[in-house]
Each structure stands twice: as structure tokens, then as C-alpha cells.
N, C-alpha and C positions, 0 to 999 in steps of 0.2 A: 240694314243690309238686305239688300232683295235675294228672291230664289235666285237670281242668275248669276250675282258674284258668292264665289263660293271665299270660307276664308282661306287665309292661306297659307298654306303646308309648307311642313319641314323639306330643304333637300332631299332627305332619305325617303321622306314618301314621294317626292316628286322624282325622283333617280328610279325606284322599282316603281312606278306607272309608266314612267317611260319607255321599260322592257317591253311594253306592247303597245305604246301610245309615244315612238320617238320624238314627235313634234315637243312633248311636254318639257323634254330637256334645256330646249332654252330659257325655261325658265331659273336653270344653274348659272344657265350661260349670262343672263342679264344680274343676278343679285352678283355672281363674283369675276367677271369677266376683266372690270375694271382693277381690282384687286390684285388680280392674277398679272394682268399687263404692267401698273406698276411695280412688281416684284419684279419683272424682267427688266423694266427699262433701267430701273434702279443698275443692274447687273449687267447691263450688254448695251444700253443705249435703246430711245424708241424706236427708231427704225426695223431694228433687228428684233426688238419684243412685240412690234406687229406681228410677224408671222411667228416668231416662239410661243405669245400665246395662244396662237391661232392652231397650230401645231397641238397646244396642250390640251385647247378646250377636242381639238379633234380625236386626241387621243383618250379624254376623258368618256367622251359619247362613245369610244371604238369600247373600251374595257368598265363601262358600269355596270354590268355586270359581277365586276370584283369589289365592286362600293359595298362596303358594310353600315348597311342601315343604322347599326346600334350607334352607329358614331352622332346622327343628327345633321350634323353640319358638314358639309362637303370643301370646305372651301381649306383644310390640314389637307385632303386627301387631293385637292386641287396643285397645292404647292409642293407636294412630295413630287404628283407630275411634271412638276415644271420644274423642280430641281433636277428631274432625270431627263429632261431634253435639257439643259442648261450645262449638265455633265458632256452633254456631244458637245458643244461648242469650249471646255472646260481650257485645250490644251491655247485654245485664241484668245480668251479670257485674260487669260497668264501672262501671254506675249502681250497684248494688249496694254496689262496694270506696270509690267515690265519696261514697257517704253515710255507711258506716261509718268514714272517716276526718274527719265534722264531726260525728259523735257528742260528747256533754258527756262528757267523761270522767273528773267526779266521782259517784260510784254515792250515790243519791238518803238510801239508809239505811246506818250503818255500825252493826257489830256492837264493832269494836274497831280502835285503832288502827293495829295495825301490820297487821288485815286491810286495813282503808282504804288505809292504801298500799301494800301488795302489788297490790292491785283499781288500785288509779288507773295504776301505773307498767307492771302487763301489757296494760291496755285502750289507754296511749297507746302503746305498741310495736306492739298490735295495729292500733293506726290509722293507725300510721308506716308498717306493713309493705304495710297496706291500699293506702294512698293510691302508695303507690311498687308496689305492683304493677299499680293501678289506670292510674299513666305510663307501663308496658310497651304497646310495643304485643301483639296479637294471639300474633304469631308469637314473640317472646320469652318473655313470660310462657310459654307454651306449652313452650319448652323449659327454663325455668328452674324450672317446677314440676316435669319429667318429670326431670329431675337430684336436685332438691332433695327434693320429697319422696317420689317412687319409687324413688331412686335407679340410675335407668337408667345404663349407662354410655353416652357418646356416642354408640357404635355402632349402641346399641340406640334411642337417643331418634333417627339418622338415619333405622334400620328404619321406626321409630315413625310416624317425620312423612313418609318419602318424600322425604327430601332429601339433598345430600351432607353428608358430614361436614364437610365446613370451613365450609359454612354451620351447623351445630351448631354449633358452635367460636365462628364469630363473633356470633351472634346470643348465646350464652351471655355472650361475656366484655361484648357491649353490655348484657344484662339486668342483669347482675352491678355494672357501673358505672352505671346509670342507678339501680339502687337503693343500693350504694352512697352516691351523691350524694342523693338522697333524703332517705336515715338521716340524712343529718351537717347534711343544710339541716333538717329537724326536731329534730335535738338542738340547735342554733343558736338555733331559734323559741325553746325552751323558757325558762323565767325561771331 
């Protein structure tokens, strides 16, 4: 390694040199930028997680200042941010999971049969999953996505959200039964 590359630092030192050196911060912005945007597209679609996390990383750069170095790693403290701009968009969200689970979920054209029912049995799983995420509230869903598909561990989805961990705990094992119960009252419905 030559003098010129230095190695390379943690967030936390790269977040507090930033405070006087703001160029450094993209160097947040390039290790979890990606990260952060599939959290969102996951939740809203990519078009709208363009600018949500653009949103985030800006809100991140406005308040590092509140970044707590002990933590190391920034990218808990990255997804608490983006849950809190993902809470403004929370009430379209709903409506959103709401109408994709009264979609017709037979596809209007079929190419072949056994596509036809590959297409009809992923799109009613996807309305089953919709509609039961849709009966989450707020704060569950919230932890039951940062588990599921970021795979945070607990401690991280606490960091995340700003709360304790047994309210992680519990709010997961409610989302976890609430869909659950969901899945089984829709396979029930089914013929």
C-alpha cells in the first residue's frame, strides 16, 4: 500500500471527518447507497425509492451530526432514516397493498398452460402477502420488512428504529402472527 492510499475507515470515522471535511461523506453514500435504495424499492417501487433514498442520503448528510460513532457502522442508522421518510408516504403505502390485494388474478392473455398457472398462483400469493402486510400496522410492518428482507438482526432493526429490543421482539412475533393468520384465512377463501 503506498503513502497515498490511506486504509480504509470505519463510517464513524469517516461521518465525524466529515463535520469539517463534507466531501468525505460520500464515502457513506457509495459503501450503502445501494443498500438503502433496495430497502426502498422493496417497499414503494424503484421509481419512487430514487428519490426516497435520495431524500435519505440528504437527510443523512443534513443531521450527522446525531450519528453516534460508537455504533461503527452507519448503514442501522441509514435505515431508521429511511423508515422515517417511508412513514410520510405510509398512508399510500396501505392504499397501495390495499388495491393490489382486489386485483383479478387471472392474466387477461395466456401464452400456455402451465404459464397460466404459474402467473395466477404467484400473483394470488402476492395479494395474500399484500393484503396481510397491508393489516400490519405502521410500526410492525416496519420491523417485519427490516428482518425479512434486509435481513437485520434485532439489534440492528432496534439501532434502526430507536427503540428497545423487546419491543423488536414483540412487535415482530405480533407481525409474524398477524400474517400468519392472514396466509391461512386466504388459503381457506380459496376454492
Amino acid at each position: 500500500m503506498t503513502a497515498s492510499q490511506a486504509p480504509p475507515v470505519d463510517d464513524a470515522e469517516v461521518i465525524v471527518q466529515s463535520l469539517t471535511q463534507p466531501e468525505l461523506f460520500a464515502q457513506v453514500y457509495d459503501r450503502h447507497a445501494v443498500a438503502v435504495h433496495r430497502f426502498l424499492a422493496r417497499r414503494v417501487g424503484a421509481q419512487l425509492a430514487d428519490d426516497l433514498a435520495a431524500q435519505t442520503m440528504l437527510t443523512a448528510f443534513d443531521t450527522r451530526r446525531r450519528f453516534d460513532p460508537a455504533h461503527g457502522s452507519a448503514l442501522p442508522w441509514l435505515y431508521g432514516i429511511a423508515t422515517n421518510v417511508l412513514r410520510r408516504h405510509a398512508r399510500a403505502s396501505v392504499r397501495h397493498l390495499r388495491a393490489l390485494s382486489k386485483l383479478d388474478p387471472y392474466p387477461l392473455e395466456a401464452r400456455h398452460d402451465e404459464d397460466v398457472s404459474d402467473r395466477v398462483s404467484a400473483e394470488a400469493a402476492g395479494r395474500e402477502l399484500a393484503a396481510g402486510l397491508a393489516g400490519l400496522n405502521a410500526n410492525e410492518r416496519d420491523v417485519l420488512l427490516l428482518v425479512a428482507w434486509e435481513g437485520l438482526s434485532y439489534e440492528e432493526v432496534a439501532l434502526a428504529l430507536s427503540v428497545p429490543l423487546g419491543t423488536v421482539r414483540s412487535r415482530l412475533h405480533r407481525a409474524r402472527t398477524k400474517m400468519r393468520t392472514a396466509l391461512m384465512e386466504a388459503s381457506d377463501d380459496r376454492p
